[in-house]
N, C-alpha and C positions, 0 to 999 in steps of 0.2 A: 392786672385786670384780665390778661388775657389766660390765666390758671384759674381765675375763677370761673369762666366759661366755659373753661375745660374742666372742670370740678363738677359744674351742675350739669355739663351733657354726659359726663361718665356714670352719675347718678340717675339721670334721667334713662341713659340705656342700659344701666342694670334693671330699673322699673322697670319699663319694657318688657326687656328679658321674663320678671318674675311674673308677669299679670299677662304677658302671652302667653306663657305656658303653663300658668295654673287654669286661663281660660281654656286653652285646647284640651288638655288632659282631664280637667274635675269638669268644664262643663261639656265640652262636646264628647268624651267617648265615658265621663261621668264614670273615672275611678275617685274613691273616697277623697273629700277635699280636703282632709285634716292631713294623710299622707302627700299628697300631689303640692300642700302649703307649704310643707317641711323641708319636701326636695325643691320646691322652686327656688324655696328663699336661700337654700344653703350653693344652689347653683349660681343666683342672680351675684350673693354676694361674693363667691368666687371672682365672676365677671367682673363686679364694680374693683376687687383687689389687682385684678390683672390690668385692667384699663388703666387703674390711679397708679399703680408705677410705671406705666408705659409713658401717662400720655400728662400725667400732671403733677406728681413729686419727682423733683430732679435734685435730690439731695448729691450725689456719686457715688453715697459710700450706703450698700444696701443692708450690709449685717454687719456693724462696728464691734472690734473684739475689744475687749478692756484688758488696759496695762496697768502692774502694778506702779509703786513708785521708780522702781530702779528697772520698769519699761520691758519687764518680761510681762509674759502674756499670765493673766490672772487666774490662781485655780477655781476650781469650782467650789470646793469644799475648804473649809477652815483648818486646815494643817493636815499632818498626816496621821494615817489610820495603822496602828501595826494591832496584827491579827498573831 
């Protein structure tokens, strides 16, 4: 219960974030609202990404590498390449 609170106030203060400063900037010094839309929402949702790993996904492990069978770490590509 208590990460869903945490869920919808992370969400709620990235809105914030995007509709205060699409208002300050498109409507109070009134640069173009299609540019000022674009940067808000790509900064808001930075925010809402920084706050949900801080404050509400507590997995431990942030970037899991993948092992093959025999538990070495997996290539990226499907075997080798000779040039």
């Amino acid at each position: 219960m208590i990460r869903l609170v945490r869920y919808f106030g992370v969400g709620a203060t990235a809105a914030a974030v995007d509709i205060s400063l699409f208002t300050y900037f498109a409507g109070y010094l009134g640069y173009n609202y299609l540019i000022v839309g674009t940067i808000t929402f790509v900064l808001a949702t930075a925010v809402n990404y920084v706050l949900s790993v801080r404050f509400v996904f507590e997995s431990g492990i942030r970037f899991a590498r993948h092992h093959d069978a025999h538990g070495r770490p997996a290539q990226a590509g499907h075997g080798s390449r000779s040039l």
